[in-house]
C-alpha positions as CSV (number, residue, x, y, z in Angstrom):
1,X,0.0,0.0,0.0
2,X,1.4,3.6,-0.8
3,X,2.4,5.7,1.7
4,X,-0.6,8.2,1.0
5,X,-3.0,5.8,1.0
6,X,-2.0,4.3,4.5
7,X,-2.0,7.9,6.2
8,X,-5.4,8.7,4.7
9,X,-6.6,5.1,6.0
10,X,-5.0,6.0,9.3
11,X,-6.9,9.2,9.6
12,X,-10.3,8.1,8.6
13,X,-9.8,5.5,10.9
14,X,-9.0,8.2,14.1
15,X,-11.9,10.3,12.6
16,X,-14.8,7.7,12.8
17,X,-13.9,6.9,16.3
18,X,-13.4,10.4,17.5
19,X,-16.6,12.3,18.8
20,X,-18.2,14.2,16.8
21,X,-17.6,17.3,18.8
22,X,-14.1,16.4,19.8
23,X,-12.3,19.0,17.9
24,X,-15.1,21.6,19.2
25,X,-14.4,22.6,23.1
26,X,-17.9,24.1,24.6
27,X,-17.6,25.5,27.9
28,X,-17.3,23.7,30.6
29,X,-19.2,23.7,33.8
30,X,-16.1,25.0,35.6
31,X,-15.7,27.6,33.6
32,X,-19.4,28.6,33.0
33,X,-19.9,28.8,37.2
34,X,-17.0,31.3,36.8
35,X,-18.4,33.9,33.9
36,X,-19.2,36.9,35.0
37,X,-21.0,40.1,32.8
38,X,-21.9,39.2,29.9
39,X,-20.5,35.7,29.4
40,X,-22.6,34.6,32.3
41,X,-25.5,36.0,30.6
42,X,-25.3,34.4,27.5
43,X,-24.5,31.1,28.8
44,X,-27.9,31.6,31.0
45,X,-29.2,33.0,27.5
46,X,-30.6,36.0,29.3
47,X,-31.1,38.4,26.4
48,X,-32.4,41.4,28.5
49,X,-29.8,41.0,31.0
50,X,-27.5,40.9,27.3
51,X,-29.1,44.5,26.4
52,X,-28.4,45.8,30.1
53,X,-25.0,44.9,30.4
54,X,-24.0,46.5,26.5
55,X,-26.3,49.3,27.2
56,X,-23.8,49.9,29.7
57,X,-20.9,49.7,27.8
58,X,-19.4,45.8,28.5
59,X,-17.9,44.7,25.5
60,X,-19.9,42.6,23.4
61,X,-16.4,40.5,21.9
62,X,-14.9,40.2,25.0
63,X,-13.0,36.9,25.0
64,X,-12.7,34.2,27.8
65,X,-9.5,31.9,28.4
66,X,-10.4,30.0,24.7
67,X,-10.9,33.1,23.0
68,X,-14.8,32.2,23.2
69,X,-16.9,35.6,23.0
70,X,-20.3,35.4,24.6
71,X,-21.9,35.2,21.4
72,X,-19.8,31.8,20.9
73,X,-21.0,30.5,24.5
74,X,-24.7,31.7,23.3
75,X,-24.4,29.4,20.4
76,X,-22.9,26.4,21.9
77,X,-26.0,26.6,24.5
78,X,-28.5,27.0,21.6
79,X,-29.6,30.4,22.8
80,X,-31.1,32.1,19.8
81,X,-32.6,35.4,21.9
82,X,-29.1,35.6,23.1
83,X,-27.3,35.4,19.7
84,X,-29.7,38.1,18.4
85,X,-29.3,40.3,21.3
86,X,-25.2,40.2,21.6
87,X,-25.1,40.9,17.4
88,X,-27.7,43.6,18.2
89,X,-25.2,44.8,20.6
90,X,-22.4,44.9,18.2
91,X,-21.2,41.7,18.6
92,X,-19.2,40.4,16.0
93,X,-21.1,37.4,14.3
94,X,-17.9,35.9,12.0
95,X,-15.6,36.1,14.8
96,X,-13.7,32.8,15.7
97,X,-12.7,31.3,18.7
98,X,-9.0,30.0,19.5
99,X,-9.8,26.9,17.2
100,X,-11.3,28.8,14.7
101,X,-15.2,27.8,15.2
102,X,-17.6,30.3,14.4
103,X,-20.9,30.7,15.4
104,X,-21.9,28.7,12.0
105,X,-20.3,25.7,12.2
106,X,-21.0,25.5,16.1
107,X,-24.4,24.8,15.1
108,X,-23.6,22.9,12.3
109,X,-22.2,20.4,14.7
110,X,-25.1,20.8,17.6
111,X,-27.3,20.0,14.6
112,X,-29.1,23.6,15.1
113,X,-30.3,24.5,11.7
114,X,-32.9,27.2,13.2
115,X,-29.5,29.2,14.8
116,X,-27.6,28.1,11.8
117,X,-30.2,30.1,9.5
118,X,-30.2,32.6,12.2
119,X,-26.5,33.0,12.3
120,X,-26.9,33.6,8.2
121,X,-29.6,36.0,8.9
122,X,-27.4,38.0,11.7
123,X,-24.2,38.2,9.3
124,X,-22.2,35.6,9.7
125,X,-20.4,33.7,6.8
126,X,-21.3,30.4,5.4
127,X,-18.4,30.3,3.3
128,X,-15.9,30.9,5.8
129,X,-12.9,28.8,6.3
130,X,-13.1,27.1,9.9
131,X,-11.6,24.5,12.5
132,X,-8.3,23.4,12.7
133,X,-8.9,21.3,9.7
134,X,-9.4,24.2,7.4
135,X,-12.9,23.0,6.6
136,X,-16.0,24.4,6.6
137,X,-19.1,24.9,8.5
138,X,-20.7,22.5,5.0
139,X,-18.1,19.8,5.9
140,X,-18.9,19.6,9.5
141,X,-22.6,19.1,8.6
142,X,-22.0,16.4,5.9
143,X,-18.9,14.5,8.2
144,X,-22.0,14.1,11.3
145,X,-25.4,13.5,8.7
146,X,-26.8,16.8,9.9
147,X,-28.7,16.8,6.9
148,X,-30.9,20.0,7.3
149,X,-28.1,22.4,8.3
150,X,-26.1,20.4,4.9
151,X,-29.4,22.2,3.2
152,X,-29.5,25.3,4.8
153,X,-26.1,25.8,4.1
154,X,-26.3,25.0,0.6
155,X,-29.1,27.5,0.3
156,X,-27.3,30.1,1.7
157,X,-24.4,29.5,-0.6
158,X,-21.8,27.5,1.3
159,X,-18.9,26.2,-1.0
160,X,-20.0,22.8,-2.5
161,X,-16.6,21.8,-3.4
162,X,-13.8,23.5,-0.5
163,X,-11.2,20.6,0.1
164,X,-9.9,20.9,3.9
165,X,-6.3,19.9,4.7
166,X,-7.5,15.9,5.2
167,X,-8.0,16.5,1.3
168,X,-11.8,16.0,1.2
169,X,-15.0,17.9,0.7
170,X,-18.3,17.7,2.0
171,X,-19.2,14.7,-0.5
172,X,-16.2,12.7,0.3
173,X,-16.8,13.6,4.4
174,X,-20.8,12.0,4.1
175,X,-19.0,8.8,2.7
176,X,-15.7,8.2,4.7
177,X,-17.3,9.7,8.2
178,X,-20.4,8.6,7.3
179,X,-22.5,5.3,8.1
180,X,-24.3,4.9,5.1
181,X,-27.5,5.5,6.7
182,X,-30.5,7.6,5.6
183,X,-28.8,11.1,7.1
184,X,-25.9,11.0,4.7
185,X,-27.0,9.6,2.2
186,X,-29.6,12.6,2.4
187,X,-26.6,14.9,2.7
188,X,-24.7,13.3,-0.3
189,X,-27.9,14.1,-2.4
190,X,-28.4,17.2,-1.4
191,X,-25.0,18.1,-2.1
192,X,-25.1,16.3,-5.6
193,X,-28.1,17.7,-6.5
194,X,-26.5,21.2,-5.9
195,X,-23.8,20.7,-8.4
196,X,-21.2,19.3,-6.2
197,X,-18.1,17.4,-8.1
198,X,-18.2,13.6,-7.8
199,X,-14.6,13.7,-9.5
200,X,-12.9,15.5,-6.9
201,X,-10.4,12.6,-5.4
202,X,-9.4,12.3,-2.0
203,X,-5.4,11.9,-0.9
204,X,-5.2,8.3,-2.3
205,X,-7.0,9.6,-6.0
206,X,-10.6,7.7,-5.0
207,X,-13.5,9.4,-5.4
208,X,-16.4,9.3,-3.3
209,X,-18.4,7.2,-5.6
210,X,-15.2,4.5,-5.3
211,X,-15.2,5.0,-1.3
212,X,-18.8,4.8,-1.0
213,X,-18.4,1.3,-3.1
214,X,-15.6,0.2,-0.7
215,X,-17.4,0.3,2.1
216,X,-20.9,-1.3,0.7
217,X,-22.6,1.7,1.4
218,X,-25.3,0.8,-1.3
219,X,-27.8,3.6,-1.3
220,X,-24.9,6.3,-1.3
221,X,-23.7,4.4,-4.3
222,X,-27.1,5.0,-6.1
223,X,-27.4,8.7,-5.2
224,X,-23.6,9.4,-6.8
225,X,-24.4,7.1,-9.6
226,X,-28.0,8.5,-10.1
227,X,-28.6,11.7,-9.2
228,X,-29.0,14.4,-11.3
229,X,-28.2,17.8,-11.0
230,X,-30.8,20.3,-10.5
């Protein structure tokens, strides 16, 4: 076996097993007893409190020990009144944290696609470059089967076809991270349906059409094989 091939065989391998939020680091309860202002706020997703405390001039992109603003501790909670209220507040809503997650692709991986459309809505960019893998929030959504965000995204003009620094895309990340189960095979059709490229290889030169045939995922192999563009 090439050299390539083995370290892309190795990776997928750590992937699958990792949790799916690994490379994502959410507050923890340690560090949420110990916010104060407005990171305590959002983290409680108390928007009035939120309007209070900006109204009297705390900083809306203050950043904790992670780099986390509040609004990034608002979206890892899921608090949509609180996102809208720290933006409001001049919050910046394409800010990263110290691993490079924004707001977006925080959702994308909580599976959120009503704060993911909000996020959109508020001015934050789905095309953005995120994580430490250089990915996207698209990717994220297509690696976990988060089908609807995959869609949300799509529609708001996410790239179809970015290749992160594992060397895949959000095609190839519904097959190799995938299961083969109705979610991804849902986001693979999505995406294919959108005009995403079945040709572009991953480190070894497969596509995801010859990865999704490798592993016997059978209905993934229909949607590549089948599906036309719309």
């Amino acid at each position: 076996m090439r050299p390539s091939a083995l370290l892309c065989l190795l990776v997928t391998a750590i992937l699958a097993h990792t949790p799916p939020a690994a490379a994502q680091v959410p507050p923890s309860a340690t560090e949420i007893a110990a916010y104060t202002g407005l990171h305590a706020a959002a983290a409680r997703g108390d928007a009035a409190t939120i309007r209070h405390l900006i109204a009297g001039k705390a900083d809306p992109n203050a950043r904790d020990g992670a780099g986390r603003t509040p609004l990034h501790v608002a979206a890892f909670a899921g608090h949509q009144a609180a996102v809208a209220a720290l933006v409001e507040g001049g919050a910046d809503p394409k800010a990263q944290e110290n691993r490079r997650y924004d707001i977006i692709t925080i959702a994308a991986v909580r599976d959120d696609p009503a704060m993911v459309r909000l996020a959109i809505r508020l001015g934050a960019d789905p095309r953005a470059i995120t994580s430490p893998y250089d990915g996207t929030a698209l990717i994220a959504a297509a690696h976990l089967g988060h089908d609807e965000v995959v869609r949300a995204l799509i529609e708001a003009g996410a790239p179809l076809d970015h290749v992160n620094n594992l060397v895949w895309t959000a095609l190839i990340e519904a097959v190799v991270l995938g299961d083969g189960g109705p979610r991804h095979v849902a986001c693979a059709r999505a995406l294919v349906e959108a005009g995403a490229n079945r040709e572009i290889p991953d480190r070894s030169g497969k596509t995801a059409l010859q990865l999704a045939r490798e592993r016997g995922f059978a209905e993934m192999v229909k949607v590549l094989e089948t599906t036309p563009r719309r």
